[in-house]
C-alpha positions in Angstrom: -20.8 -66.3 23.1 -17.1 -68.0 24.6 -18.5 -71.2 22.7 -19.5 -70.0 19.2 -15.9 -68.0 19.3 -14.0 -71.2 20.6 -15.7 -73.1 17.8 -15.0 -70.6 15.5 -11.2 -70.1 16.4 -11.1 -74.1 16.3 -12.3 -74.4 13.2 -9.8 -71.8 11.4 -7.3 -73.6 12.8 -8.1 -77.0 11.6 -8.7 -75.6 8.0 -4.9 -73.9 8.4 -3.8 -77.5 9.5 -5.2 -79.1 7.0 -3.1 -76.7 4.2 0.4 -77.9 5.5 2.0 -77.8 2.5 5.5 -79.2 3.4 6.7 -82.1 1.2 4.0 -81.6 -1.0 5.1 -81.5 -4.6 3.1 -79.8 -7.8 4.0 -80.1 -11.5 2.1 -77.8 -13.7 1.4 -76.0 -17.2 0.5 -72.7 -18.0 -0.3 -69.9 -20.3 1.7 -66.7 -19.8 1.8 -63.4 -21.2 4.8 -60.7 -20.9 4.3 -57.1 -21.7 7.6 -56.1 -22.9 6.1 -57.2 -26.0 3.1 -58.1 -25.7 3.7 -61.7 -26.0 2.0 -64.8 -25.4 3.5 -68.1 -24.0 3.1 -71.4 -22.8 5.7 -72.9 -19.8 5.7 -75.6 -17.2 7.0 -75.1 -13.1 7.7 -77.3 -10.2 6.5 -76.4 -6.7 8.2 -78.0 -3.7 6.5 -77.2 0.2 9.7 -76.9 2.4 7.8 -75.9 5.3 4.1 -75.9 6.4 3.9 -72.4 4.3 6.6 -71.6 2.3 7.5 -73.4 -0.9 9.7 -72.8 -3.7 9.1 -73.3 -7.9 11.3 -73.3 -10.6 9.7 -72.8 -13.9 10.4 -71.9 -17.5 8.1 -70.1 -20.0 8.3 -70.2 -23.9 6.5 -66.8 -25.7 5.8 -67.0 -29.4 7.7 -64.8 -31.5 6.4 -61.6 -32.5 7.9 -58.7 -34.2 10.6 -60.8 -34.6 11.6 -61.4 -31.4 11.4 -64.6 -29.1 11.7 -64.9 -25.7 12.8 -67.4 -22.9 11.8 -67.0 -19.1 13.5 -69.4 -16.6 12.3 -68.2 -12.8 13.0 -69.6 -9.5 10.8 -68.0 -6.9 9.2 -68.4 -3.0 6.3 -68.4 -2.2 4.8 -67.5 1.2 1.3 -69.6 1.5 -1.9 -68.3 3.6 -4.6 -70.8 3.2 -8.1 -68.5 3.1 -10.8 -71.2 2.6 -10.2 -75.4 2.8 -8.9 -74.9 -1.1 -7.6 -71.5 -1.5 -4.5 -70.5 -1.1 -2.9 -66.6 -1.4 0.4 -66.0 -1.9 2.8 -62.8 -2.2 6.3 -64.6 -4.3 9.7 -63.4 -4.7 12.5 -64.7 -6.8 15.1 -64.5 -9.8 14.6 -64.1 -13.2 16.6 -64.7 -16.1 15.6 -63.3 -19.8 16.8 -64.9 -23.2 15.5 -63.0 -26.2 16.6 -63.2 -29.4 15.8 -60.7 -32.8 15.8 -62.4 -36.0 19.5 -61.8 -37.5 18.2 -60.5 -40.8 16.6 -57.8 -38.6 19.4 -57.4 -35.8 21.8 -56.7 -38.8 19.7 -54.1 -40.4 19.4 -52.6 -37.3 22.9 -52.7 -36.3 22.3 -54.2 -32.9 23.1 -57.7 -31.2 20.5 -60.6 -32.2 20.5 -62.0 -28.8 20.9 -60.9 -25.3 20.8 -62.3 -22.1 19.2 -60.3 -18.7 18.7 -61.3 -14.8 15.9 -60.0 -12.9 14.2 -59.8 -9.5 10.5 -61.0 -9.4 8.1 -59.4 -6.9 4.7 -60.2 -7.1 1.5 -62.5 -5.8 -0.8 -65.2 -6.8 -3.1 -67.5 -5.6 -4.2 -71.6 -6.1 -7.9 -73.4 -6.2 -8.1 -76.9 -5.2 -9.9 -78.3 -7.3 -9.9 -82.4 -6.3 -7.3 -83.6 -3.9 -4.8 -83.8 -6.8 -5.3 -81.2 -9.2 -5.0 -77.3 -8.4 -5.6 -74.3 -10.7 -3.4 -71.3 -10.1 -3.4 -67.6 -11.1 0.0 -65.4 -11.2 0.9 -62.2 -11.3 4.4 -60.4 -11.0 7.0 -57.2 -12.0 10.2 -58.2 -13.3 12.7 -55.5 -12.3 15.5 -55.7 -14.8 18.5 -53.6 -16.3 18.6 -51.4 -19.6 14.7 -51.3 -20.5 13.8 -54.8 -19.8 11.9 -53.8 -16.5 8.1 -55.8 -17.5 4.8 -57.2 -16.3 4.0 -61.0 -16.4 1.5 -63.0 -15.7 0.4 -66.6 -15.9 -2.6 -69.5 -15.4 -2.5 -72.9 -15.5 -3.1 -76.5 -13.9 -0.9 -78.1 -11.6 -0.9 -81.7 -10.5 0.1 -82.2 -6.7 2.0 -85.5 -5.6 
């Protein structure tokens, strides 16, 4: 029984060795949604491993006007990496936020209200990444955005990354 739970124990931790993730770089693309208006998006990050298990990303996403109103996301967030399986990675994040909307000024002047505004937010939420071939990774995101004045919202993105 000592041998099949040493082999066991050894072999979890060469599958957590093998998911060092320090240096390791991603670029990726994505589809993302936000809820404040129901609006759908594309965007792009960067992921950098600064230690064996934490990294940090930067990204940016675009969301298609609707109802008038367009939206810009730029986030920088960390990420806190446990490696379940040889290519799967789960991950709770945390980071800033900052919000560009604009209203159409036809509309913001009927309305009597500004046609762009600017907000900051805190992200809190969790995700997770499928290797798919040594280079390429698929990765699913979730997270709250806790803002000021109403602009409190749920996001969430997928996309491709390519790891270098």
């Amino acid at each position: 029984m000592k041998k099949y739970l040493f082999i066991l124990v050894a072999m979890f931790a060469m599958s957590t060795a093998a998911f060092a993730q320090k240096g390791v770089s991603a670029v990726g693309i994505q589809g993302a949604f936000d809820d404040l208006n129901s609006q759908f998006g594309i965007g792009a990050k960067y992921q950098y491993g600064f230690l064996d298990q934490l990294r940090g990303e930067i990204g940016g996403d675009f969301f298609f006007k609707k109802n008038y109103t367009s939206l810009v996301d730029i986030n920088g967030n960390v990420h806190f990496v446990f490696p379940i399986a040889s290519s799967f990675n789960v991950y709770p994040l945390a980071g800033l936020n900052i919000g560009f909307a604009s209203l159409d000024d036809d509309v913001a002047k009927t309305l009597g209200v500004k046609s762009s505004e600017t907000r900051l937010g805190v992200n809190v939420g969790g995700g997770f990444d499928i290797k798919v071939t040594d280079g390429i990774k698929i990765i699913l995101e979730a997270k709250y955005i806790i803002s000021d004045n109403g602009w409190s919202r749920f996001g969430a993105n997928a996309g491709v990354a390519f790891m270098f």
